[in-house]
C-alpha positions as CSV (number, residue, x, y, z in Angstrom):
1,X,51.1,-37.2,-48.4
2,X,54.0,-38.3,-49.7
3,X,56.0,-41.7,-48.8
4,X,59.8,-40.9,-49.3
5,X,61.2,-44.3,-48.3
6,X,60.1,-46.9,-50.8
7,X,60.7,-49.3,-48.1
8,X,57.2,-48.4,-46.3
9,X,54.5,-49.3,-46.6
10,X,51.9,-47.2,-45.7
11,X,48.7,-49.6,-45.7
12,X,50.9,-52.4,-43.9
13,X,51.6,-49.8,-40.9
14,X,47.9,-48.8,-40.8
15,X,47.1,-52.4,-40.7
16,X,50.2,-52.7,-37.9
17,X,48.8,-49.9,-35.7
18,X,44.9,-52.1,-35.5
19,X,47.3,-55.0,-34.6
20,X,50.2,-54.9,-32.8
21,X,50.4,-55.5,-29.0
22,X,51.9,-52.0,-28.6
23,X,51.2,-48.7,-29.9
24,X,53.4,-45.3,-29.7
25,X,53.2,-42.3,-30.9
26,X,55.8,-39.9,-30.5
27,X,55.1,-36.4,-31.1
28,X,57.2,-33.1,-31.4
29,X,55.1,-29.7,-30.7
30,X,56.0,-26.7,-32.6
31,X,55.5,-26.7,-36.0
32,X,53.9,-30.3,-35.9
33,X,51.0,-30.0,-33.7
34,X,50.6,-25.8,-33.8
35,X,51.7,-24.0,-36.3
36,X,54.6,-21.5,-35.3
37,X,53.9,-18.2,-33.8
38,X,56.0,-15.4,-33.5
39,X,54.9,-15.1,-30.0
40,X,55.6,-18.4,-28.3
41,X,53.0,-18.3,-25.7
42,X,50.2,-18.2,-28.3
43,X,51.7,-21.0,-30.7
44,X,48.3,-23.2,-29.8
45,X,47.4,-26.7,-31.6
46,X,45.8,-26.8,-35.2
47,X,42.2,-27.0,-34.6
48,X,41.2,-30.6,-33.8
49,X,44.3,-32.1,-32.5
50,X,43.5,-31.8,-29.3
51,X,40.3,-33.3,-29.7
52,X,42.1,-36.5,-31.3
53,X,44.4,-36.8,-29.1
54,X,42.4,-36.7,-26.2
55,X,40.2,-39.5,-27.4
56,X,43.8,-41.8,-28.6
57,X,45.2,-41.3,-24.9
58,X,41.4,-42.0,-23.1
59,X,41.7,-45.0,-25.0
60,X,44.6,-46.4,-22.8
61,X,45.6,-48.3,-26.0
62,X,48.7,-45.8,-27.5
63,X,51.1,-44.4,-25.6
64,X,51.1,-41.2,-26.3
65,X,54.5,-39.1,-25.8
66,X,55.2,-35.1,-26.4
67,X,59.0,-34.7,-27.6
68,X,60.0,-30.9,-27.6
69,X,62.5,-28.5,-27.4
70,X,60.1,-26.4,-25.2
71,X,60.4,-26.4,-21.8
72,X,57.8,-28.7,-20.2
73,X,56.4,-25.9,-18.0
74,X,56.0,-23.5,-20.9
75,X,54.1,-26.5,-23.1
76,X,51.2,-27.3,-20.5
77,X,49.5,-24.4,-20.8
78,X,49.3,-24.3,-24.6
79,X,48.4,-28.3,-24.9
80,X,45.5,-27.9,-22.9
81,X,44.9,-31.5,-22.8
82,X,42.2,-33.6,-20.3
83,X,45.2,-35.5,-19.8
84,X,48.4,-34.9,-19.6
85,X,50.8,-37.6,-22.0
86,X,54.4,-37.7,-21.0
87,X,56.3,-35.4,-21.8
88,X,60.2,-35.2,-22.7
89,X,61.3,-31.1,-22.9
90,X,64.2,-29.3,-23.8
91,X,65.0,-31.6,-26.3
92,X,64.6,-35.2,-24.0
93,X,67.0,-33.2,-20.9
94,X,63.7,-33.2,-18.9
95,X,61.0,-36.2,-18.3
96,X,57.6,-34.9,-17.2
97,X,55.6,-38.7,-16.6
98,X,51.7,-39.0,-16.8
99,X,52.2,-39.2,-12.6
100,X,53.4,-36.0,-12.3
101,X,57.2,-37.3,-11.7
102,X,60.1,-35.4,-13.2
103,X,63.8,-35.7,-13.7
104,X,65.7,-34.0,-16.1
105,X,69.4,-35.3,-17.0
106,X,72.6,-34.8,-15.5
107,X,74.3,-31.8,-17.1
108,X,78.2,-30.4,-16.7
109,X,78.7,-27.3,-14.7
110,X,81.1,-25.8,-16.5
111,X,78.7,-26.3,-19.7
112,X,76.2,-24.2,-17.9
113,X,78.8,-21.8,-17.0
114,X,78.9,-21.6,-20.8
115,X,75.5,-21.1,-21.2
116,X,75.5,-18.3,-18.5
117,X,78.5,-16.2,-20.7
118,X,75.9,-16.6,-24.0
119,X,73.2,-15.2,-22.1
120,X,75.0,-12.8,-20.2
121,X,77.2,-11.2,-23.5
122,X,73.7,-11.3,-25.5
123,X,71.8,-9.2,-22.9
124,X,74.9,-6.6,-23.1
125,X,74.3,-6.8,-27.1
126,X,70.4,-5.8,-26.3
127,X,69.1,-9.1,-27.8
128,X,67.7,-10.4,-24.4
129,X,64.1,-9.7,-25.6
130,X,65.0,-12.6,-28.4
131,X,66.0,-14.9,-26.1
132,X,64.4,-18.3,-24.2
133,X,66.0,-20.3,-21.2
134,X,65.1,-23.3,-21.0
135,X,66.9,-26.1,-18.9
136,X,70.6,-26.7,-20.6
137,X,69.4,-24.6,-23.3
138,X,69.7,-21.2,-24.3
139,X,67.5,-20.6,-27.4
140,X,67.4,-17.1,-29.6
141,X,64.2,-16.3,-32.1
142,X,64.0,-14.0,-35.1
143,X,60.5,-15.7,-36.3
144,X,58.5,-13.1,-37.3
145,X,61.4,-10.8,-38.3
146,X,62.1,-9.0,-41.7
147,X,64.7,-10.4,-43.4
148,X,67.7,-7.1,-42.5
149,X,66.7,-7.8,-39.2
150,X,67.4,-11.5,-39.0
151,X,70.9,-10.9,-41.0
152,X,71.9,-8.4,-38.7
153,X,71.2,-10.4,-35.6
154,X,72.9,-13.4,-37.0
155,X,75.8,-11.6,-38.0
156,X,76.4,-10.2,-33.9
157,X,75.2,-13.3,-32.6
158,X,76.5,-16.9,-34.3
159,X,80.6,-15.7,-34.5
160,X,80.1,-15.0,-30.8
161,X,78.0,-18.3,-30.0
162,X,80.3,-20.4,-32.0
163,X,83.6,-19.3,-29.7
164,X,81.5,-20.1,-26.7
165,X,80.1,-23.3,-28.0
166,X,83.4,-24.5,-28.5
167,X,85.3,-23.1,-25.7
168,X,82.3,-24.7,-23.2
169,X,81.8,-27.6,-25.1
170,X,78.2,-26.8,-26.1
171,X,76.2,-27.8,-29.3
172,X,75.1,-24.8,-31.2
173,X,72.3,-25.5,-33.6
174,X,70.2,-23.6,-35.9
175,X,66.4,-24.4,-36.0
176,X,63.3,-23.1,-37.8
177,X,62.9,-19.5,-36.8
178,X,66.7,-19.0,-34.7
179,X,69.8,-20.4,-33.2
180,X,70.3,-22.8,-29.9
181,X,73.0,-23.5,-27.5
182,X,72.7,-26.9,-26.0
183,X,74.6,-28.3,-23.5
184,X,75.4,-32.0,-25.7
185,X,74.3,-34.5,-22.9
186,X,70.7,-35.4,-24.8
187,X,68.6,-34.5,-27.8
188,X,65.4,-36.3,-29.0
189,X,66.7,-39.5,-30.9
190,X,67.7,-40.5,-27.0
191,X,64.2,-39.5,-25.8
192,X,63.2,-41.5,-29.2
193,X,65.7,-44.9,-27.9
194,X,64.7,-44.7,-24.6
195,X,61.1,-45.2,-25.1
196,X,61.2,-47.3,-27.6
197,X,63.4,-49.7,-25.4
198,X,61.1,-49.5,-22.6
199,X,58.2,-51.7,-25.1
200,X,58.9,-55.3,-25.1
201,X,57.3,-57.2,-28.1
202,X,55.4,-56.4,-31.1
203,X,55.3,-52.3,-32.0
204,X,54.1,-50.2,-34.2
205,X,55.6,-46.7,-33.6
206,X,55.5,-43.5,-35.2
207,X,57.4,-39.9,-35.1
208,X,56.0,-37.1,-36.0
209,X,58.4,-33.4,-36.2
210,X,58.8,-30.9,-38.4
211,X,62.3,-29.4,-38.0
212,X,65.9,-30.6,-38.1
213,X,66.4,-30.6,-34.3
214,X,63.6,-33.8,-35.0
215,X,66.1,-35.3,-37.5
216,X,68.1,-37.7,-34.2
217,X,64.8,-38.7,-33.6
218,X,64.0,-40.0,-37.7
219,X,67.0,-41.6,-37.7
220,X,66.4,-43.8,-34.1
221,X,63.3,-44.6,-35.0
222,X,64.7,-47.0,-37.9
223,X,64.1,-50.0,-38.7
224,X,61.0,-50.1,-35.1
225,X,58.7,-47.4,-36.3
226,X,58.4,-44.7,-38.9
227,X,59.5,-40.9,-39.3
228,X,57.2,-38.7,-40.4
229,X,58.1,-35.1,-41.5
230,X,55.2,-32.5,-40.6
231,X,55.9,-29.4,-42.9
232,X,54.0,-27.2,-45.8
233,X,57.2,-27.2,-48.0
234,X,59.9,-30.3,-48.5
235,X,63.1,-30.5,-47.0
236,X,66.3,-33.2,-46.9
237,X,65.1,-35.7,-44.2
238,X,65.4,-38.8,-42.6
239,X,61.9,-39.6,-42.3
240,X,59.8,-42.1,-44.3
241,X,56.9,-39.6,-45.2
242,X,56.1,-36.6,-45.6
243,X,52.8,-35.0,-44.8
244,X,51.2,-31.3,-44.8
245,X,49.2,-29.9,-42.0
246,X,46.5,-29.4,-40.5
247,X,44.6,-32.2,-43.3
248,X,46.7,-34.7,-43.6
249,X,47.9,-34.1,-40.1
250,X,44.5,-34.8,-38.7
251,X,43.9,-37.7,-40.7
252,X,47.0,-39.4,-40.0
253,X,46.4,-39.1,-36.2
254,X,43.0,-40.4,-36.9
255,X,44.5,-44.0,-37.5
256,X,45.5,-44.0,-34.3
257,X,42.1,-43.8,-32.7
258,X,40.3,-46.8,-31.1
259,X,38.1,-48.6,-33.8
260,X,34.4,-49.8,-32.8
């Protein structure tokens, strides 16, 4: 583990999370909590984070919140949990509650219109198999590919992706493993705000991600929680530490579970 904002102190916020009248920890999936997968479907979570965070939410005393770019449907099956947390997919467009209530943000027609061209000009390129749709998202992989492979598909795909992003007024965005057209309405620093304005009073809050789609959410947690970057290898970030997986993964989470 290593703190990159000298500002933090690490033993204070451990101290903070015994003692403060509200808890919340805010979680991004892929990458943080599972490592990735080149098939999606099997991407499940490092051993013994399930078993942690079952035991933080029985508690009742953290609130416990998924923040992914995956579709909320497609992460249920792969969490696995003995109860579900809330959930904000497709980068904070949808809001799957502990109850079982859902809404998922307004979007712009003629941005979907835009995200029906992509996918409809990809598929005629024979790149469908590469593709996700998710709600206001249209997400292509090359995890897993050899490195000719992913230069090739970049070189059909972003020219063509960047025309439509800017003729539909969508966000295109590159993540770990492939590229993403986003319709701009949400993305998870306002999942990140909108919690976080929910708790009145003393907090002690947390992010955990991995990626740059999880840099909003470093920055909006300023100054009311702490970012922490989940990753083997360094990059530039916003958050305040840095930590590797599965270890110091695990034991992190572990300060989050109900003391005797």
């Amino acid at each position: 583990m290593k703190i990159l904002n000298p500002n933090i102190d690490l033993h204070l916020f451990y101290k903070r999370i015994r003692e403060a009248a509200h808890r919340v920890l805010l979680l991004d999936y892929d990458g943080t909590l599972a490592p990735f997968n080149a098939e999606p479907g099997k991407a499940f979570p490092y051993p013994g984070v399930r078993e942690i965070l079952d035991k933080i939410i029985l508690s009742s005393a953290v609130r416990v919140v998924i923040i992914t770019g995956r579709w909320t449907q497609d992460l249920l099956p792969l969490l696995k949990l003995k109860s579900t947390p809330e959930i904000w997919g497709s980068h904070g467009l949808e809001r799957l509650k502990p109850d079982g209530s859902y809404e998922i943000a307004p979007m712009d027609e003629a941005a979907l219109n835009g995200l029906v061209v992509a996918d409809e000009w990809t598929e005629s390129m024979g790149l469908a198999q590469h593709c996700e749709k998710k709600p206001g998202c249209l997400a292509l992989h090359w995890r897993g590919l050899d490195a000719q492979k992913v230069e090739e598909i970049r070189r059909v795909i972003q020219p063509k992706w960047e025309l439509i992003a800017e003729g539909w007024k969508l966000s295109l965005n590159e993540f770990d493993g492939g590229l993403e057209l986003r319709v701009p309405v949400r993305d998870k620093g306002y999942a990140v705000k909108t919690i976080l304005a929910e708790v009145n009073g003393d907090i002690a809050a947390a992010y955990l991600g991995d990626d740059t789609t999880d840099e909003d959410a470093f920055r909006s947690i300023k100054g009311k929680g702490i970012g922490v970057l989940v990753r083997e290898d360094m990059h530039e970030t916003a958050a305040d530490i840095w930590l590797k997986p599965p270890g110091e993964l695990l034991a992190f989470l572990s300060r989050w579970l109900p003391r005797a």
